[in-house]
C-alpha positions in Angstrom: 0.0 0.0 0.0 1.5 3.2 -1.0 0.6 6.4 0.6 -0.8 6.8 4.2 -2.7 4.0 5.5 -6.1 5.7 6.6 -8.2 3.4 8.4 -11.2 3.9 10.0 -12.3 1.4 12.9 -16.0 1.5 14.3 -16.1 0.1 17.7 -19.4 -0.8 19.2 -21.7 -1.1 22.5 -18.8 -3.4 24.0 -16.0 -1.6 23.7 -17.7 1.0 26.1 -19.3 -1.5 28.6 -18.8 -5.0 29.9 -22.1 -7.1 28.9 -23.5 -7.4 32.0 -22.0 -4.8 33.2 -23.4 -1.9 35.1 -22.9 1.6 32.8 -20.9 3.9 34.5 -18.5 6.7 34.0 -16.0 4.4 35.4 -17.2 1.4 33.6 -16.7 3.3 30.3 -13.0 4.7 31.5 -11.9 0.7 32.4 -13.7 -0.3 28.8 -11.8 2.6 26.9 -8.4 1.7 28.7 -8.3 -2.0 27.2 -9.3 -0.5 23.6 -6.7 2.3 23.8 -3.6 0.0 24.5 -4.9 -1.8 21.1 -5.4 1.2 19.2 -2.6 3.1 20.0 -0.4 -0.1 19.2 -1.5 0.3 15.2 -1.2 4.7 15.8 2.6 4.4 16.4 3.1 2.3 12.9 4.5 4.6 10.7 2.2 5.9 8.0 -0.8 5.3 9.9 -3.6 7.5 10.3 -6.8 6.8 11.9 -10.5 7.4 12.2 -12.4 6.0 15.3 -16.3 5.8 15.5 -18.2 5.0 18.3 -22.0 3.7 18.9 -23.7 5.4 22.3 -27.0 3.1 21.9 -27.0 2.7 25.8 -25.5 6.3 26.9 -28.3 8.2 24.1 -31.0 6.3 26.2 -29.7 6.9 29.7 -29.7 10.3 28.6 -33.4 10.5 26.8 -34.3 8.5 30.5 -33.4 11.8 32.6 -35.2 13.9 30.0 -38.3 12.2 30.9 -37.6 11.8 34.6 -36.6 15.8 35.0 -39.4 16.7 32.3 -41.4 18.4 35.1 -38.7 20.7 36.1 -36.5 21.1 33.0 -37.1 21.8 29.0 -36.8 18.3 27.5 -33.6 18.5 25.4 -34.1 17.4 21.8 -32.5 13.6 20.4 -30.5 15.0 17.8 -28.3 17.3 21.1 -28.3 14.1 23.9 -26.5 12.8 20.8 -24.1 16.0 20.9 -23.5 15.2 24.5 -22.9 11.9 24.7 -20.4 12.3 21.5 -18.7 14.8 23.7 -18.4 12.3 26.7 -17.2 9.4 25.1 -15.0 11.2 22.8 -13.3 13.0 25.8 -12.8 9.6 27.6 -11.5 8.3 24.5 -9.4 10.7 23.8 -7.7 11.3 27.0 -7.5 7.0 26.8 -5.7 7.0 23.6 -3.3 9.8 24.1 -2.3 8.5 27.5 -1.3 5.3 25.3 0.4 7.6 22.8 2.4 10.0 25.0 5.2 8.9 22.9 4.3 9.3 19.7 3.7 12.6 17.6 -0.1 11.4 16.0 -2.2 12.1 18.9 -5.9 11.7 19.0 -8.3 14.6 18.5 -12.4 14.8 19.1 -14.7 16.5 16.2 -17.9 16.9 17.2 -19.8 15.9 14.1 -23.1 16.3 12.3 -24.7 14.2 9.5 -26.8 15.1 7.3 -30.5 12.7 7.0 -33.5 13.4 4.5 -36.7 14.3 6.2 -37.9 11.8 3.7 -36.3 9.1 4.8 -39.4 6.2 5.7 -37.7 5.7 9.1 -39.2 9.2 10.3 -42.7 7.6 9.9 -41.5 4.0 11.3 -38.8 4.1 14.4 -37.7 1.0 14.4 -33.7 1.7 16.5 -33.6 0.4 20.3 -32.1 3.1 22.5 -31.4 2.7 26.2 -32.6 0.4 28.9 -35.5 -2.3 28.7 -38.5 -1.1 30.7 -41.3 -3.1 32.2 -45.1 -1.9 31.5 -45.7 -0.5 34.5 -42.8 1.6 34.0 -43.6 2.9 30.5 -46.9 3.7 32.4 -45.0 5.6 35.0 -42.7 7.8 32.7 -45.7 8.3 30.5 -43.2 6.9 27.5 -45.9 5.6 25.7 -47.8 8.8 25.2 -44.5 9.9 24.0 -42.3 7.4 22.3 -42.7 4.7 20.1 -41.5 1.4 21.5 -40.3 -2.3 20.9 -41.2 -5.4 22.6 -38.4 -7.2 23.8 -38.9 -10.3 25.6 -41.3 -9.4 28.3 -39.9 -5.9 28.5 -39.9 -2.8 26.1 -37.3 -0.3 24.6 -37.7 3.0 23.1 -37.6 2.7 19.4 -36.4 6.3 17.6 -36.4 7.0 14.2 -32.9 6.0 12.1 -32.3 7.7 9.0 -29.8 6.4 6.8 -26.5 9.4 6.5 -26.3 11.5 3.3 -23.2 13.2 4.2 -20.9 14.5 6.8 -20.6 18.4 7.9 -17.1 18.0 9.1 -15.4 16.0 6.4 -13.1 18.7 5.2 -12.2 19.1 8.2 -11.6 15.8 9.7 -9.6 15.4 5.8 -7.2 18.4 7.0 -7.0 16.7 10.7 -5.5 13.8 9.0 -3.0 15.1 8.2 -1.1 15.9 11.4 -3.2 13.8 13.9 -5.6 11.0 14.6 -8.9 11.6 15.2 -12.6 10.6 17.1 -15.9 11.4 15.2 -19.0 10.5 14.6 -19.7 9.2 17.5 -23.6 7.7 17.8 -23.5 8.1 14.2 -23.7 11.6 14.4 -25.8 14.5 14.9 -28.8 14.2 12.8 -29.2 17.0 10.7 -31.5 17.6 7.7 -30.6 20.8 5.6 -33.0 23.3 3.3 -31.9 26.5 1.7 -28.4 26.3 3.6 -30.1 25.8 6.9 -29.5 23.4 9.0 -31.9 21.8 11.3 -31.9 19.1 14.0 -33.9 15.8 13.6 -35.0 13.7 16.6 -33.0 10.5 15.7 -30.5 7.9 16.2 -28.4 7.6 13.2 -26.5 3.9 12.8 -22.8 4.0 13.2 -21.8 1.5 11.2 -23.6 3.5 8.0 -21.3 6.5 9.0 -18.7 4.8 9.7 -18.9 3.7 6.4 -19.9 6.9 4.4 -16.8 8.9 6.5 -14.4 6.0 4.7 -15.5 6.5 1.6 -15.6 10.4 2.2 -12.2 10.5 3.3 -10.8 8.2 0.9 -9.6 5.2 3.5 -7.8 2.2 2.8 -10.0 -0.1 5.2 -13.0 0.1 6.9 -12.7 -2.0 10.4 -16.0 -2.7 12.6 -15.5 -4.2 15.9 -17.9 -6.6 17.7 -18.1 -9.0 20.3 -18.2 -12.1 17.7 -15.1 -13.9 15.7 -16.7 -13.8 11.8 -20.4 -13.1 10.6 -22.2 -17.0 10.4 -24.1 -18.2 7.9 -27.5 -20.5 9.8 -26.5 -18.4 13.1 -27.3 -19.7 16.1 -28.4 -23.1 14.7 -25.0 -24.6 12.7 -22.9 -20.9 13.4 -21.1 -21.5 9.4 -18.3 -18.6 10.0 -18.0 -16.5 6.6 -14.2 -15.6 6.4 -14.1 -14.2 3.4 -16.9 -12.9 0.5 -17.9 -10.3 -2.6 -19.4 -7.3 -1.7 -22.1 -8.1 -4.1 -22.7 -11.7 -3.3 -23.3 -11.6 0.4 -25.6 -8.3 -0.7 -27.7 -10.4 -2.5 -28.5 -12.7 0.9 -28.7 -9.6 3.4 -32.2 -10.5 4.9 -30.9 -13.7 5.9 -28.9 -11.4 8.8 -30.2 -9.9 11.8 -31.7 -5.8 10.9 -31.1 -4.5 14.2 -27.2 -6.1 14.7 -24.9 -7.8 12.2 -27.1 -6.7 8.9 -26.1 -3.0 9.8 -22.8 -3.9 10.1 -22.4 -6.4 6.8 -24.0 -3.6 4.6 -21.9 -0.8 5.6 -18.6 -3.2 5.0 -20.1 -4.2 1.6 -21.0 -0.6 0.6 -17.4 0.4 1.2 -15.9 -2.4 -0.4 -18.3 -1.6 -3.4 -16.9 1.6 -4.0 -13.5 0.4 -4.9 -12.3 2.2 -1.8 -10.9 -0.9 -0.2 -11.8 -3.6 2.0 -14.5 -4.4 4.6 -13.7 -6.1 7.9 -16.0 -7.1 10.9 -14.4 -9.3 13.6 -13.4 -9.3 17.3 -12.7 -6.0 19.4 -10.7 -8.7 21.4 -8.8 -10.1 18.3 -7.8 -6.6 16.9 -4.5 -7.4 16.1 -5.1 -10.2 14.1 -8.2 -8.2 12.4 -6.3 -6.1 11.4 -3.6 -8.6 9.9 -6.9 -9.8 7.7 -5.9 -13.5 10.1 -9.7 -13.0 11.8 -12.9 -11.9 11.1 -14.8 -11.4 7.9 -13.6 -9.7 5.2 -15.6 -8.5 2.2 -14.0 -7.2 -0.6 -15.1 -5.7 -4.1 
């Protein structure tokens, strides 16, 4: 590979918290710390420069929680700017993380707060269909009034707010995040991004969640990176998962599009499109494997990779 080797990795919910785990400040600090020492590995290789992207699934709820518990004594805050502050507070964790990893090294780690731009067309506007934040029990939905509210999701015996997700047209910042590149690392898009929806050369704010693994995908291909790398908590994507678990190691961008629906909407199918989309492009190649396994992810010796 000639030139720089820009490389953006997506790490998801478990690179933030512990499954099981109880979500903290702390909890998200001791997450960060094990990710960092990985990351910052790959920042010292010469020629390297790199994106991270980050979900906040479970910090966007916690936060859309207090709205509705504090909604008697304070303005309710809109989605689109919980999403602006929880892309502040896991950026700043990560950030301090990685550089503490990287004292050495001149490529440091800087946070963009970033917008994305969504069509107020998009169909998911008229049919929520994202998971944010914490299962509830019907008396509680009763008791925070959600479902006069919110839309939400049965799952199991409990429910989960369900927000609109509109798939990312572009990003504000790319130009900017372009010109970072080029002297440090850096942390965007966090939670996807701040929806946005523009008319005129006016910006606006849209109450949604946007998925990360689409921007994460759309900043590689706006950027013009090498590799697009989206971490997980499983080895490959499986063919006849749970039943036989078939790992796929390697496929087409355009094959394993034409068998999407066979994967799971709300958790690997996100993830397989956005790595097939880049791969399309004839930007590079498409990874999804282990947060654990990073190292060999990265040497292409783990997880799935889809290429054009």
């Amino acid at each position: 590979m000639t030139g720089p080797k820009r490389i953006v990795i997506a790490l998801g919910g478990n690179a933030l918290m512990s499954p099981g785990g109880v979500q903290s400040i702390k909890e998200e600090q001791s997450k960060l710390s094990t990710v960092a020492t990985r990351i910052a590995t790959m920042a010292k290789e010469k020629g390297m420069q790199l994106v991270i992207t980050h979900g906040n699934g479970t910090q966007v709820g916690d936060e859309l929680i207090k709205n509705i518990v504090a909604n008697q004594k304070l303005t309710p805050m809109p989605l689109a700017l919980m999403t602006a502050e929880t892309q502040a507070s896991i950026g700043s964790i990560a950030e301090m993380s990685l550089n503490s990893k990287c004292e050495t090294s001149s490529r440091k780690f800087a946070t963009v707060v970033t917008h994305v731009v969504v069509k107020k067309s998009d169909k998911s506007f008229n049919n929520p269909t994202k998971p944010i934040g914490p299962a509830f029990t019907a008396g509680q939905i009763k008791a925070f009034d959600v479902a006069k509210k919110y839309h939400y999701s049965k799952f199991g015996n409990k429910y989960r707010i369900t927000v609109p997700s509109p798939r990312p047209v572009n990003v504000v910042e790319t130009p900017i995040i372009k010109r970072l590149l080029n002297h440090t690392n850096v942390i965007c898009c966090g939670g996807g991004g701040i929806p946005v929806s523009v008319s005129s050369g006016s910006y606006s704010f849209e109450d949604a969640v946007i998925d990360k693994d689409y921007t994460s995908s759309l900043i590689a291909r706006e950027i013009g990176a090498n590799m697009l790398v989206i971490l997980t908590d499983v080895d490959y994507v499986y063919e006849d998962f749970p039943r036989n678990k078939i790992p796929i190691k390697s496929a087409k961008a355009s094959e394993i599009m034409k068998s999407i629906d066979k994967f799971a909407e709300g958790s690997i199918g996100p993830k397989i499109e956005a790595c097939a989309e880049f791969a399309a492009s004839g930007a590079g190649i498409g990874v999804i494997g282990s947060l654990e396994k990073l190292d060999r992810v990265m040497r292409l010796e783990s997880g799935t990779v889809i290429t054009k």
